[in-house]
C-alpha positions in Angstrom: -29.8 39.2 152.9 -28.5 42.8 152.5 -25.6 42.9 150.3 -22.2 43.0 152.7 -20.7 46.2 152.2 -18.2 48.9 152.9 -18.8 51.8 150.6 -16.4 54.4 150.7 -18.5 57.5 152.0 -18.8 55.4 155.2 -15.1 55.4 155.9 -15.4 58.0 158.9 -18.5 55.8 160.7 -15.9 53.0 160.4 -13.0 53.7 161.3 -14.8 55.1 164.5 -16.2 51.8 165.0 -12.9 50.0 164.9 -11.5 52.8 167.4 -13.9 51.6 169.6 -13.5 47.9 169.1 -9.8 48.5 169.5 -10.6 49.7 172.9 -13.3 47.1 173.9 -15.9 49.7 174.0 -18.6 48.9 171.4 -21.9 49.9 172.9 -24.9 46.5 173.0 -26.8 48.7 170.7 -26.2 51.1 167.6 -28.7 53.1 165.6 -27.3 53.7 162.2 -29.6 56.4 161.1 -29.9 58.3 157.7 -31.9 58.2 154.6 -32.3 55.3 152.9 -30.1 54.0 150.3 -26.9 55.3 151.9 -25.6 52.0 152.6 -26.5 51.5 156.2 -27.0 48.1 155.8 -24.4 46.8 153.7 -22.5 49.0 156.8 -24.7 46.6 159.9 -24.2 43.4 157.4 -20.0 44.3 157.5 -19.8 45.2 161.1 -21.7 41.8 162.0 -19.2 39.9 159.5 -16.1 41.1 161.1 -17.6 40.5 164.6 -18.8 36.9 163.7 -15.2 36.3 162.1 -12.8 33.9 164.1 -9.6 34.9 162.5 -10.6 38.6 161.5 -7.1 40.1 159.0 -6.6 44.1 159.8 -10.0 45.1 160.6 -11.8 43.0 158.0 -13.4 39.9 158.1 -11.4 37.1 156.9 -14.1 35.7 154.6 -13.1 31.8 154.9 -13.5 30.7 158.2 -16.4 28.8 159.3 -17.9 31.3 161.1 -18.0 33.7 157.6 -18.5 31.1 155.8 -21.9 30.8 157.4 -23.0 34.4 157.3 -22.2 34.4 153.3 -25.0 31.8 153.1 -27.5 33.8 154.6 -27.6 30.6 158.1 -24.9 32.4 161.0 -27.0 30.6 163.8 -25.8 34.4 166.0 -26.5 36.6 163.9 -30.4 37.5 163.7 -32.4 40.1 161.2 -35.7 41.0 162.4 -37.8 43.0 159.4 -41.6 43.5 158.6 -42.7 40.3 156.9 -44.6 42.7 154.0 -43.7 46.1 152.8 -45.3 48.9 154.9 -46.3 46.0 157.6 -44.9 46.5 161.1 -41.9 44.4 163.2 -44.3 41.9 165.5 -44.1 41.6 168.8 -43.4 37.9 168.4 -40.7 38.7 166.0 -38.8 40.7 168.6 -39.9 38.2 171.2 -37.9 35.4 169.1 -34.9 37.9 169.0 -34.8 38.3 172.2 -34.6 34.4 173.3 -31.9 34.1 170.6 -30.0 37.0 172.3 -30.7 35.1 175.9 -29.0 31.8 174.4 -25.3 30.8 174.7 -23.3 32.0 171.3 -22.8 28.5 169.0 -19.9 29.8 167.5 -18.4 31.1 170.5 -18.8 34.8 169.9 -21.0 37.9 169.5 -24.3 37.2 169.2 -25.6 39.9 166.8 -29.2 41.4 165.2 -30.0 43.6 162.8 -33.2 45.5 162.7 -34.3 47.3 159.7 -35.7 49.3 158.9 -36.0 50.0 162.7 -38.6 52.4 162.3 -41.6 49.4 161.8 -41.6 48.9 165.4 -45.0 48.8 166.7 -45.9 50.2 170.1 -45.9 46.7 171.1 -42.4 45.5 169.6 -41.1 48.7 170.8 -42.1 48.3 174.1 -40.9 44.8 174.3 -37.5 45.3 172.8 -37.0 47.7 175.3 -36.2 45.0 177.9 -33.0 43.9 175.6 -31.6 47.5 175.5 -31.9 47.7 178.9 -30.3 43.8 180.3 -28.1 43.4 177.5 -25.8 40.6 177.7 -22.1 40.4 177.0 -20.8 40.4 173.0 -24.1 41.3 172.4 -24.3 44.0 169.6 -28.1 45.0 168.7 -28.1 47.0 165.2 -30.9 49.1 164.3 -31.2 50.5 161.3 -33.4 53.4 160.5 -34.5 55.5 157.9 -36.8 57.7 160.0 -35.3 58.2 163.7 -38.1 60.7 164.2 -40.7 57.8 164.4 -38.6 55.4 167.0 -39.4 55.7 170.5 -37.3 58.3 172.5 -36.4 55.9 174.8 -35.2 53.5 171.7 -33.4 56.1 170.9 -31.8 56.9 174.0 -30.1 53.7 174.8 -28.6 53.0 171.5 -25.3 55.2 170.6 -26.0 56.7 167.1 -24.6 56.9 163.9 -25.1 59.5 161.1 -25.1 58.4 157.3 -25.9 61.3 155.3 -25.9 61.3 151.3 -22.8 61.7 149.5 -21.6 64.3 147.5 -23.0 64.3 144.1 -19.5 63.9 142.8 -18.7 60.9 144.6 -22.4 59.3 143.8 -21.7 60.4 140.2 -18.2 58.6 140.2 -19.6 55.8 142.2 -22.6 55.3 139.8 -20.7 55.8 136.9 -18.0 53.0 137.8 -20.9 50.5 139.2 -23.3 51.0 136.2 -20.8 51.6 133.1 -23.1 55.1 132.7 -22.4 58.4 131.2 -22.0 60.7 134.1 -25.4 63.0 133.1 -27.5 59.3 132.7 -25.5 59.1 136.5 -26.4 62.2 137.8 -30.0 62.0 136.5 -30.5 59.2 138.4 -29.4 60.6 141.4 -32.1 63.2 141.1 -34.5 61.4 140.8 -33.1 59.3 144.0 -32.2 62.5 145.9 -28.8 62.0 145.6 -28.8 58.2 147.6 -26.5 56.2 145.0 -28.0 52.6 146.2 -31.3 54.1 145.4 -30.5 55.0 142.1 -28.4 51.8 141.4 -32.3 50.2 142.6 -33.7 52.5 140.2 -31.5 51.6 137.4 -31.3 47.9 137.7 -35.1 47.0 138.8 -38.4 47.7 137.5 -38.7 51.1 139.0 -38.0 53.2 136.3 -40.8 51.5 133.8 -43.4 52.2 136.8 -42.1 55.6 136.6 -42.2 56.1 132.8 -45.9 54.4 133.4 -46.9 57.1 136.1 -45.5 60.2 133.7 -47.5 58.9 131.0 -50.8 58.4 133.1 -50.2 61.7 134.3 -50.1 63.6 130.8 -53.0 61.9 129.6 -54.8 62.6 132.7 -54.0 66.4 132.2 -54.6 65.8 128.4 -58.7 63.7 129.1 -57.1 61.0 127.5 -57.5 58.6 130.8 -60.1 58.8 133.8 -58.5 59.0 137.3 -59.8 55.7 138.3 -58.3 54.2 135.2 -54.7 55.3 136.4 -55.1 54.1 139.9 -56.6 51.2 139.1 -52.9 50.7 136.9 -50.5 52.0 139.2 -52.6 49.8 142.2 -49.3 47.0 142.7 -46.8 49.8 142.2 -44.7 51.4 145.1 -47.4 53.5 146.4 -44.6 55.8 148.7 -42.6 56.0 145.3 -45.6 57.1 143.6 -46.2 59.9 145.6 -42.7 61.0 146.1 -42.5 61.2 142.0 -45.3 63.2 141.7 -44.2 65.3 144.9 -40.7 65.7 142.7 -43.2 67.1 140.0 -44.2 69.6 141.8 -41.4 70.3 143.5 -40.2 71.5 139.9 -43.5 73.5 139.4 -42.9 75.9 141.9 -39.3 76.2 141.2 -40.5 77.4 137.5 -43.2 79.5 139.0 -41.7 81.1 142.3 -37.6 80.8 140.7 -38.5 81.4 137.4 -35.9 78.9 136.1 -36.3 77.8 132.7 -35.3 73.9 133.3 -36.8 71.5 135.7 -34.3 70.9 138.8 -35.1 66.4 138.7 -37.5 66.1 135.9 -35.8 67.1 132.8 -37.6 64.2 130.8 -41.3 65.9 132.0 -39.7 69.7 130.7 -42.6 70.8 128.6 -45.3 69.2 130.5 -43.7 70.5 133.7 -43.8 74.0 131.7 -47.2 74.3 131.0 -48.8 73.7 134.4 -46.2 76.4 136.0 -48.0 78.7 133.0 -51.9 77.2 133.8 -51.8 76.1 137.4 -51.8 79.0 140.6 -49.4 78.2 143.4 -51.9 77.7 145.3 -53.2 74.7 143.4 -49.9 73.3 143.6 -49.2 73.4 147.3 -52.6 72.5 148.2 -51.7 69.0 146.3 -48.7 68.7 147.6 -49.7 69.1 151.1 -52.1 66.6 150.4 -49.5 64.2 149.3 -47.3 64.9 152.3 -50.8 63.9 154.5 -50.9 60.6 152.7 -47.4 59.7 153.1 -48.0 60.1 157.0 -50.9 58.1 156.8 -48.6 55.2 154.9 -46.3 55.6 157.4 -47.9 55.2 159.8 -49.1 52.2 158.5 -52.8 53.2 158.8 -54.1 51.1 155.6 -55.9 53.5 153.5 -58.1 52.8 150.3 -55.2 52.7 147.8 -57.8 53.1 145.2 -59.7 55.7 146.8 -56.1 57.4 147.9 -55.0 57.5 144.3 -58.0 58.8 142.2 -58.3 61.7 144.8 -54.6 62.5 144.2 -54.9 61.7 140.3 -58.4 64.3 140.3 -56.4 66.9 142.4 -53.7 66.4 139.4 -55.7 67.1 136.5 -57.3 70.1 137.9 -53.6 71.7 137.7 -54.4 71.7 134.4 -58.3 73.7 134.1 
């Protein structure tokens, strides 16, 4: 379950919320859109809390009735989460299907009868299709929360029947403070992080606290001996094969994303990198442009293809990346 929530560059979206509650007019479905690792689900876990709450205390969930008592341990019998059941594997049909009989049910706690959908984006054509028929009969205290990463790849007509809200990434300053006071970190370990996270603090609080940044200290290194003929390309894919693949390729993106700044911006540090400086340095001197945007239109191809959820060859996907790679370097 999501950690519940309230961080403080959300304070706007809910005091909104509360404005509306106030007023008993909370729309039967909300898209909380922005990019990921703003804190749009700690925000939907929060909202459902205070919603599901019998004795709510100035806009807050009270935290010890029985009703919150059962959303801390993960069992609310009306509130519902509906996610892929893998990573980069769709919301089924039948998932939304079981959603939608929960939503048809009487409330057991006497209530809202809540779901949260995330990220909201996995819809199929199918699921889409078939949670369309909630948006449109919804019942009464009935709140439907869709989270999503990507509102560019929901369904317009998703879309158009939920009220949106926008969670955009905080200033550095406040991710840096945040960070800094979450992590016990310096503020440059902080805002190095965040670069590497493009500025979303719960990103780089992942980052930090999981095994992200030895897959990433593992790709950097493949990627110097590949430009150095110290590994093959299928050697390094065949390592990196169980890592975040849409991580991978945003790294390496990052990496390039630094290459041209050297080359086109003549700046003399990397912009997120600053760990990869001299490596970084002398593909901006070796590599043409060209090279470098023909990979990273390449890489932008691929992540399409992952979102899409099309199953490539991760194998296959890889060495052709990895071989693109270390011709940067000839």
């Amino acid at each position: 379950m999501p950690a519940e929530q309230l961080y403080p560059w959300c304070e706007l979206q809910w005091q909104r919320l509360l404005q509306q509650r106030a007023s008993d007019r909370l729309p039967h479905a909300l898209l909380l859109s922005g990019p990921a690792g703003v804190g749009k689900e700690g925000f939907a876990e929060t909202l459902a809390s205070l919603l599901l709450c019998h004795q709510p205390n100035n806009d807050a969930p009270c935290g010890h009735c029985h009703s919150c008592e059962l959303h801390a341990a993960g069992h609310h019998p009306d509130l519902v989460r509906a996610s892929p059941e893998a990573e980069g594997k769709p919301i089924k049909v039948d998932q939304v299907r079981e959603l939608i009989e929960h939503l048809h049910s009487t409330a057991q706690q006497g209530g809202y009868r809540v779901v949260i959908m995330s990220p909201a984006e996995s819809l199929n054509i199918s699921s889409a299709n078939a949670l369309l028929k909630i948006l449109e009969e919804p019942g009464r205290n009935t709140l439907l929360l869709l989270v999503c990463h990507q509102p560019g790849q929901l369904m317009p007509t998703i879309r158009s029947r939920c009220q949106r809200i926008d969670f955009a990434t905080p200033s550095a300053e406040q991710s840096e403070l945040w960070l800094q006071q979450k992590l016990k970190l310096e503020q440059d370990r902080a805002a190095q992080l965040l670069r590497l996270c493009h500025g979303a603090p719960l990103k780089a609080q992942a980052l930090y606290e999981g095994d992200l940044l030895e897959q990433r200290k593992k790709l950097m290194s493949g990627l110097a001996d590949l430009l150095r003929g110290r590994m093959a390309a299928s050697e390094l894919a065949q390592q990196l094969l169980k890592a975040d693949l849409l991580q991978c390729l945003d790294w390496i993106n990052s990496l390039l994303s630094d290459i041209v700044r050297i080359q086109l911006a003549d700046l003399q540090e990397p912009a997120v990198n600053a760990d990869m400086k001299r490596m970084l340095q002398a593909i901006a001197k070796r590599a043409s442009s060209a090279q470098v945007f023909a990979l990273a239109d390449r890489i932008q191809e691929e992540r399409v293809s992952l979102l899409l959820r099309q199953n490539p060859n991760r194998q296959l996907l890889l060495e052709r990346l990895l071989l693109q790679w270390a011709e940067l370097s000839r």
